[in-house]
C-alpha positions in Angstrom: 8.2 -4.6 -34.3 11.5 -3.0 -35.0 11.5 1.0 -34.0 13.3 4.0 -35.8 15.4 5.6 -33.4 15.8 9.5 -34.9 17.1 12.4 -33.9 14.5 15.4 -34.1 15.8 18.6 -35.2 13.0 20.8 -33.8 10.7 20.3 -30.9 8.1 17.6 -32.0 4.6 16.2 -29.9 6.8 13.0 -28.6 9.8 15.4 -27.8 10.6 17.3 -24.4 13.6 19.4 -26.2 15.2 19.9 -29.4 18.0 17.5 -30.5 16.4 14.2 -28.3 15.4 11.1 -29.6 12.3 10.5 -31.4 10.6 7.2 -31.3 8.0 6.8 -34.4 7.1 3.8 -34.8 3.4 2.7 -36.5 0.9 3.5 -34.1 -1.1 0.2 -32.3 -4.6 -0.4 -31.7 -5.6 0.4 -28.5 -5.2 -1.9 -25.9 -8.5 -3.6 -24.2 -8.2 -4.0 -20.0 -7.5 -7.6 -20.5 -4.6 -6.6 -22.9 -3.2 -3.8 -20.4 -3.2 -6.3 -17.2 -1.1 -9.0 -19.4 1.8 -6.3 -20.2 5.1 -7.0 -18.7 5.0 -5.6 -14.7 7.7 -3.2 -15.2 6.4 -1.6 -18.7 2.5 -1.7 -16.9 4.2 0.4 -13.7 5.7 3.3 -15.9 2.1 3.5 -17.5 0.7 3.8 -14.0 3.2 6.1 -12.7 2.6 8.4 -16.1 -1.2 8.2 -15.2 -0.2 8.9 -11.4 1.6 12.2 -12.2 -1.4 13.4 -14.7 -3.5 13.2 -12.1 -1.7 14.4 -9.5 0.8 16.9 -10.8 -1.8 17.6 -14.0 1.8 16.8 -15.9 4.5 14.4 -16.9 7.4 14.5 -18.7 10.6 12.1 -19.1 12.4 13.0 -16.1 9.8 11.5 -14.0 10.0 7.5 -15.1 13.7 8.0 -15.6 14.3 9.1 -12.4 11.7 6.5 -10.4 12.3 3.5 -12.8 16.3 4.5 -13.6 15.2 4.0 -17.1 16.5 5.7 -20.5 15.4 8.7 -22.0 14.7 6.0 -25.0 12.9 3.8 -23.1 11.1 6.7 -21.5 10.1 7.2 -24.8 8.9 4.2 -26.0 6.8 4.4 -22.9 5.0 7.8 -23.5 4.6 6.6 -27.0 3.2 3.0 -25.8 0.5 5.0 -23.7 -0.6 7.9 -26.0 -1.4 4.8 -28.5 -3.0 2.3 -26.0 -5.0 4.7 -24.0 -5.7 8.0 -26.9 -7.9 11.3 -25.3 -5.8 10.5 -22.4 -2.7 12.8 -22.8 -1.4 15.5 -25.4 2.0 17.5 -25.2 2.0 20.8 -24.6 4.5 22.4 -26.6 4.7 25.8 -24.9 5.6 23.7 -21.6 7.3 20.9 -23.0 5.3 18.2 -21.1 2.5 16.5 -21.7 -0.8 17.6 -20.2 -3.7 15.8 -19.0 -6.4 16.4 -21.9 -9.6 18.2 -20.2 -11.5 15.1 -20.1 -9.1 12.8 -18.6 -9.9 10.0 -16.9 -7.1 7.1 -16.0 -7.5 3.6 -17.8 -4.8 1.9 -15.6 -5.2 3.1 -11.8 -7.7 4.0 -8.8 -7.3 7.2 -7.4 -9.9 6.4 -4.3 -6.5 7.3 -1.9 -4.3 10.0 -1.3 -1.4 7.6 -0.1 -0.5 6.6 -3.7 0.0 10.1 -4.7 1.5 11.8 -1.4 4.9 11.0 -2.7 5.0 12.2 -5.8 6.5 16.3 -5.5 3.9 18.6 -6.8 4.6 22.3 -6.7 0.4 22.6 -7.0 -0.6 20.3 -4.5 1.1 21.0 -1.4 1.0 17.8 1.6 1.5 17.8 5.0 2.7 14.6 7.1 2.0 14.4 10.7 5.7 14.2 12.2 5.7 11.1 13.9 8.5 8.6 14.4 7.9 5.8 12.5 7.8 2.2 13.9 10.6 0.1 12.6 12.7 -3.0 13.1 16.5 -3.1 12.5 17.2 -4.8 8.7 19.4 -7.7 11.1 16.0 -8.6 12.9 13.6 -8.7 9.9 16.3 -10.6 8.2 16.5 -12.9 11.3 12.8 -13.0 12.2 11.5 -13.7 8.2 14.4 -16.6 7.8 12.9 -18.2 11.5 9.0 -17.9 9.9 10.0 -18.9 6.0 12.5 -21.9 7.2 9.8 -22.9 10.9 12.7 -23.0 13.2 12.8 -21.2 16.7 14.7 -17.8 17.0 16.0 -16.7 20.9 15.6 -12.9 20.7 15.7 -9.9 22.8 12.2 -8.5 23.9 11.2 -5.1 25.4 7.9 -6.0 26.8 5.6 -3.6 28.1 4.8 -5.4 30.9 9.0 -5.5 31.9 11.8 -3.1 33.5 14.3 -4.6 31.1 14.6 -6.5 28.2 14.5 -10.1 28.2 16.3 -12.9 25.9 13.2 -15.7 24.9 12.9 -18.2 22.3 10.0 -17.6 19.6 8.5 -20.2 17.3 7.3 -17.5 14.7 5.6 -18.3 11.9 3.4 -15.6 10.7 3.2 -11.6 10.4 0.2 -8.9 10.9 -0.5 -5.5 10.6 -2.7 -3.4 12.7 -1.8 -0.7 9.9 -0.2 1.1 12.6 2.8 -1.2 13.3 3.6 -5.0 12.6 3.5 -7.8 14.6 5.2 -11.1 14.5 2.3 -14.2 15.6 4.6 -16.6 17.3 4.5 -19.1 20.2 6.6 -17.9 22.9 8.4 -20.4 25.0 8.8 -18.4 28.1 5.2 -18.1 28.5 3.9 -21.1 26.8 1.4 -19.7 24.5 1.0 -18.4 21.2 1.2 -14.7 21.1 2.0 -11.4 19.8 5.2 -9.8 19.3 5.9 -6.7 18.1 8.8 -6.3 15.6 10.2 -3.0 16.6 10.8 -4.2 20.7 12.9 -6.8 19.4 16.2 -5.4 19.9 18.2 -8.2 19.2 18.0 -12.0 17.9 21.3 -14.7 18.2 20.4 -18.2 18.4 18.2 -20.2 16.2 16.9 -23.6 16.6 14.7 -26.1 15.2 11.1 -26.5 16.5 8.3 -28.8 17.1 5.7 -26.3 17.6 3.1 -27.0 14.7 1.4 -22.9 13.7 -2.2 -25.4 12.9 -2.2 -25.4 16.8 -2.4 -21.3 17.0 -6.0 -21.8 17.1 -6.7 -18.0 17.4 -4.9 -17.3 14.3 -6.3 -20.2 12.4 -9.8 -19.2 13.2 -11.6 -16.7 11.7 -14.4 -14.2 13.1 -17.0 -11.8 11.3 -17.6 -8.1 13.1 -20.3 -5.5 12.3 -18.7 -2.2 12.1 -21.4 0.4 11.7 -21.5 4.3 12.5 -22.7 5.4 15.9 -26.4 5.2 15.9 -26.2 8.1 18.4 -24.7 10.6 15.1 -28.0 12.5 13.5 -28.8 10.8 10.4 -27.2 13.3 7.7 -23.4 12.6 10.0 -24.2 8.8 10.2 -24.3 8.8 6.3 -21.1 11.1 6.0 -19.6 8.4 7.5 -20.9 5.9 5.3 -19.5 7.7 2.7 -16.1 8.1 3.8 -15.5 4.8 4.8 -17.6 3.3 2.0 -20.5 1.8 3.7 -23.1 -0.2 1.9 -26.5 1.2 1.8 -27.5 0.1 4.9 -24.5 1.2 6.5 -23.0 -1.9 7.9 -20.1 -3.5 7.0 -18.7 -6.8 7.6 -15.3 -7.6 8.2 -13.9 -11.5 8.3 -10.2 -11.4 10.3 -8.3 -13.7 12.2 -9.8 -14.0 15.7 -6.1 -13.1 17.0 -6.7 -9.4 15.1 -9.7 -9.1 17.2 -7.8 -7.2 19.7 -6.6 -4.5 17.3 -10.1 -4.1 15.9 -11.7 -3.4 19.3 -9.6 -1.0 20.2 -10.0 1.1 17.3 -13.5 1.3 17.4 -14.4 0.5 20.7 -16.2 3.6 22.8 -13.9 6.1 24.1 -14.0 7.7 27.5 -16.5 10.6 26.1 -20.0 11.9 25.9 -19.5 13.4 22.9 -21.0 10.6 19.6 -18.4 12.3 17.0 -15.6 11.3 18.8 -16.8 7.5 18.1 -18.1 7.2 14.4 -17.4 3.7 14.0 -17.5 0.8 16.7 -18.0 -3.0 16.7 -22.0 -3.5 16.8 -21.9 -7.0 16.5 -19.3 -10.1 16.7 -19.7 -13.8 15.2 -17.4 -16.6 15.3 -16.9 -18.5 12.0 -17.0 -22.3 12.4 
């Protein structure tokens, strides 16, 4: 399909300003969910992002795929265009504010707003957010690029841990050869050679790495990682019944409020200490908590 690339001389319902370029092109049928999962990954994110700002700013305009993507005003175009035609009733410009607007019974076609953490980042003089001024947990680039190399090629790495068991830090070799997230902070799973066992590691105490090796340490004998376990996570029986099904709500709870989760025996840890009891009387400072644990054969 070729396009005509014009130049408008007034403000139009594909423009943003007078004297920008136009797309017109014949307008398509709209697109089915199969047809909108199959489009290129790039031209399907700019679709997204134009429904994320509709929601979440209740407008878009050029500016904001061509400064996220680094994309064209023309391409920016062909994108509003692509959308207005594949998803219609979803959008409509508003000439007064030069934008498009959500229309009043939008709805998105392409993503899930069921969390706030896809839409935080997005500036929105409407919607003001708050974050919680924490440091953030990090490794340096050298040791991610160090560690990943170690787990992708299965070779040993000697690095420089801060445990929090030690005064100072200590050089020891790893055998890593996976990663996991307690979604607070990640962990490398490796067999350390100092202790002789298959362990932990968090990225962000490893200060330093130097020598790599090769390895004879085979990750199928990791047996905590490699098996798998089922826990019940369920809200505190001791809430009342209307706080026992808030929680169920928030945390999306079946019906009979119990939710399993399968994980790796070695995240066991992490899960327990989440919802494990705290040192209190008080039921609402403990909504959820393990009820019931199984190991998968």
């Amino acid at each position: 399909m070729y396009l005509n690339l014009t130049v408008c001389d007034s403000i139009c319902q594909h423009c943003t300003k007078s004297q920008d370029i136009c797309v017109t092109e014949p307008r398509i049928a709209p697109l089915s969910p199969p047809e909108a999962a199959q489009l290129p990954t790039s031209v399907r994110q700019r679709l997204m992002h134009i429904e994320r700002c509709l929601f979440w700013k209740g407008e878009v305009q050029r500016a904001d795929l061509v400064d996220t993507f680094e994309v064209t005003t023309v391409q920016a175009a062909k994108d509003f265009r692509l959308y207005m035609d594949s998803f219609p009733g979803k959008m409509v410009y508003n000439k007064s504010r030069r934008r498009y607007v959500p229309e009043p019974a939008f709805s998105p076609a392409l993503i899930r707003p069921d969390t706030l953490d896809e839409f935080a980042a997005i500036p929105s003089a409407k919607v003001p957010v708050a974050h919680w001024p924490l440091p953030l947990r990090r490794a340096s680039p050298e040791v991610l690029l160090s560690v990943v190399e170690a787990v992708r090629e299965r070779r040993k790495i000697e690095v420089q841990y801060q445990s929090m068991t030690g005064q100072a830090p200590e050089w020891r070799w790893l055998s890593p050869h996976a990663f996991a997230s307690d979604a607070e902070r990640w962990h490398v799973r490796a067999f350390c050679h100092t202790r002789r066992e298959f362990r932990d590691f968090v990225l962000g105490r490893i200060l330093a790495t130097r020598a790599v090796a090769a390895t004879n340490i085979d990750p199928v004998a990791d047996t905590e990682w490699n098996t798998f376990v089922e826990v019940l996570v369920t809200p505190n029986p001791r809430l009342e019944t209307e706080q026992r099904q808030a929680i169920g709500a928030e945390y999306q709870l079946p019906d009979d409020l119990e939710l399993t989760l399968k994980l790796r025996e070695s995240m066991l840890f992490y899960v327990k200490a989440k919802f494990e009891s705290p040192k209190t009387d008080d039921p609402a400072a403990h909504q959820l908590f393990v009820a019931e644990l199984k190991q998968l054969k």
